[in-house]
N, C-alpha and C positions, 0 to 999 in steps of 0.2 A: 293366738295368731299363728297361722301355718309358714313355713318355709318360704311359700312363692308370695307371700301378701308381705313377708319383711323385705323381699327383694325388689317388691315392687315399694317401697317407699326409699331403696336405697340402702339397707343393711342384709351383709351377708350374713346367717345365721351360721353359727361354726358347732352351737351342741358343746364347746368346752369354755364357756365364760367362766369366771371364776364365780359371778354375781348373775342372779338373776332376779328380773322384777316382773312379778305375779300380776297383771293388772286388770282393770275393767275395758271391755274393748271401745267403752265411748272415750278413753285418752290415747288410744294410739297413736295416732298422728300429731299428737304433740310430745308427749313422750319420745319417740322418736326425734322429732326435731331438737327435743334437749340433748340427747344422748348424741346426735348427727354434730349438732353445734358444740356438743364439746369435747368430741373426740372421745367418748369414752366407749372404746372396741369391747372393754371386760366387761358388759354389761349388755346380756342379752337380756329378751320382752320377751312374753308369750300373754296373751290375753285370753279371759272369759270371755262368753258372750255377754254385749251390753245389752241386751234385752233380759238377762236377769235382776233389770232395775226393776223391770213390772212386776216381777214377783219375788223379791229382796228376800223373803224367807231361804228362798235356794244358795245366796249366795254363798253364806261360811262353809257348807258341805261341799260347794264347787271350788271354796279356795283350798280347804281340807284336804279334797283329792289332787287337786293342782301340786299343792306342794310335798305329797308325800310321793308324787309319781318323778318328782324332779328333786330330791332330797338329795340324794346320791350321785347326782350330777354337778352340781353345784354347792359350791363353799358354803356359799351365803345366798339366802333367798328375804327380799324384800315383799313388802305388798302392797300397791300403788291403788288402795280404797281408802274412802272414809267410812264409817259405818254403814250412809247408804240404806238407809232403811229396816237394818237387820235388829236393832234394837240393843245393840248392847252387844250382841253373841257373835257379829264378826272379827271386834277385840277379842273374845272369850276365846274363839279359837284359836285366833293367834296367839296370843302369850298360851295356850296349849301346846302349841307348836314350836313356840319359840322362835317368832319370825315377829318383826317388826312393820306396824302398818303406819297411813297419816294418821293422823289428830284430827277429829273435826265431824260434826255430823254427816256432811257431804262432799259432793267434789265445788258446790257454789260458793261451801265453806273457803275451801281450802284453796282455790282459786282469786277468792278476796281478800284471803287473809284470813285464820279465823278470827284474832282478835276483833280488828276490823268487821268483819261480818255479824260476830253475835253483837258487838256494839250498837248497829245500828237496828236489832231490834225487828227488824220488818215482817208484819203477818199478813200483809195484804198484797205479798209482791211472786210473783211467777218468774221462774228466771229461767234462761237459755244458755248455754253455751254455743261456741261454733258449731262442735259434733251436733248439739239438738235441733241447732236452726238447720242444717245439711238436711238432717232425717224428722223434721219436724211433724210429717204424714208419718211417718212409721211409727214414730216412737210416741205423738201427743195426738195426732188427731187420728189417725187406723183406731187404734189400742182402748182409746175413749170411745169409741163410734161416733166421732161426730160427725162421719165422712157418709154415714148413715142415716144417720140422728142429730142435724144440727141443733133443734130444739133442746138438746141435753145442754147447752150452752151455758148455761146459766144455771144449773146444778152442781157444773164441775168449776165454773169459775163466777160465780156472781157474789161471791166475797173477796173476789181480788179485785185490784184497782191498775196494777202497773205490770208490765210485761218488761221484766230486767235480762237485758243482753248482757252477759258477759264475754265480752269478747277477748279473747286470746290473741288476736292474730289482728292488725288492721287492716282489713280487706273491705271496701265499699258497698261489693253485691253482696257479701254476707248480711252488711250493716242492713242494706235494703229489702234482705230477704227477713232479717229480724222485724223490722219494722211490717212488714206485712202478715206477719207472724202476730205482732198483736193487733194487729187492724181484724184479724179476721176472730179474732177473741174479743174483737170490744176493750182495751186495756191498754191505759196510756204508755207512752214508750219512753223508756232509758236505755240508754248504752253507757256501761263502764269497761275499759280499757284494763282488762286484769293484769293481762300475759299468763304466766304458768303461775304467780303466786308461791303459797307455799308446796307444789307439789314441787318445781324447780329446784326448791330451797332444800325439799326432803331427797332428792334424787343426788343431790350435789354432795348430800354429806354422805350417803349410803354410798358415792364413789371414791370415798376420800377414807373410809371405813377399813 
């Protein structure tokens, strides 16, 4: 995330944190709001791009150079992913590196909890976050072509049954814009109330570090 995008959510970027946290650009604006909400100045963001979620292979090489371009700036460097699709190799890199990342297959993981999450098991369920429901065209329906191609519909999702909102934030038009989110997928609706989950809970001790 560049200079003027952290100023426009409200943090001055200063370049001498003592901590920094490497992250995926779909948590910025919650990240932020942790760090805003708890006063923690030593800890500057810089974000990937979140469309390296479509093609996850890129990502450990994109955190790889992230952190070796900011190594020497910073004490300590955190990594605000779960694996994410990489299969294993965005842990690998990190303990190469020697930086610390979440726990957790993904961020739906770690946003419900993982425990909680692998608990319940669900192979039939599509989940959202805020960021997804925002960019729901960009990121699930462009990328699929279904904005082309609705008839793909049922290729990409007719083994799911439910379109799971996780929602971070309790805003109403989000909820409404979720909900219209699975309307246009056929796919019955939930909303769970996460908040930040365990990314909060990882960010909190990485400031206490």
């Amino acid at each position: 995330m560049d200079d003027a995008t952290l100023r426009d959510y409200g943090v001055e970027p200063t370049g001498e944190a003592r901590v920094l946290l490497l992250a995926c650009g779909a948590l910025a604006r919650e990240i932020l709001d942790i760090l805003n909400t708890a006063g923690w100045a030593h800890m500057d963001l810089k974000c990937l791009p979140a469309i390296l979620h479509n093609s996850p292979a890129g990502i450990p090489d994109a955190v790889r150079k992230a952190v070796e371009q900011h190594r020497t700036t910073y004490e300590k460097i955190y990594v605000v992913y779960a694996d994410c699709g990489t299969g294993g190799l965005l842990q690998q890199t990190c303990d190469t590196l020697g930086v610390e990342m979440i726990a957790g297959p993904h961020c739906y993981s770690f946003f419900e909890g993982k425990a909680v999450f692998e608990a319940r098991g669900e192979m039939t369920c599509f989940y959202l976050t805020d960021f997804l429901v925002r960019q729901f065209d960009a990121f699930v329906i462009q990328p699929l072509g279904l904005d082309r191609h609705p008839e793909l519909r049922d290729m990409y999702f007719g083994h799911y049954t439910t379109l799971v909102y996780q929602a971070q934030t309790n805003d109403a038009e989000l909820t409404a814009k979720a909900k219209d989110c699975a309307a246009r997928l056929g796919l019955d609706f939930e909303r769970r109330f996460t908040g930040y989950g365990d990314m909060q809970r990882a960010i909190a001790s990485w400031a206490q570090a």
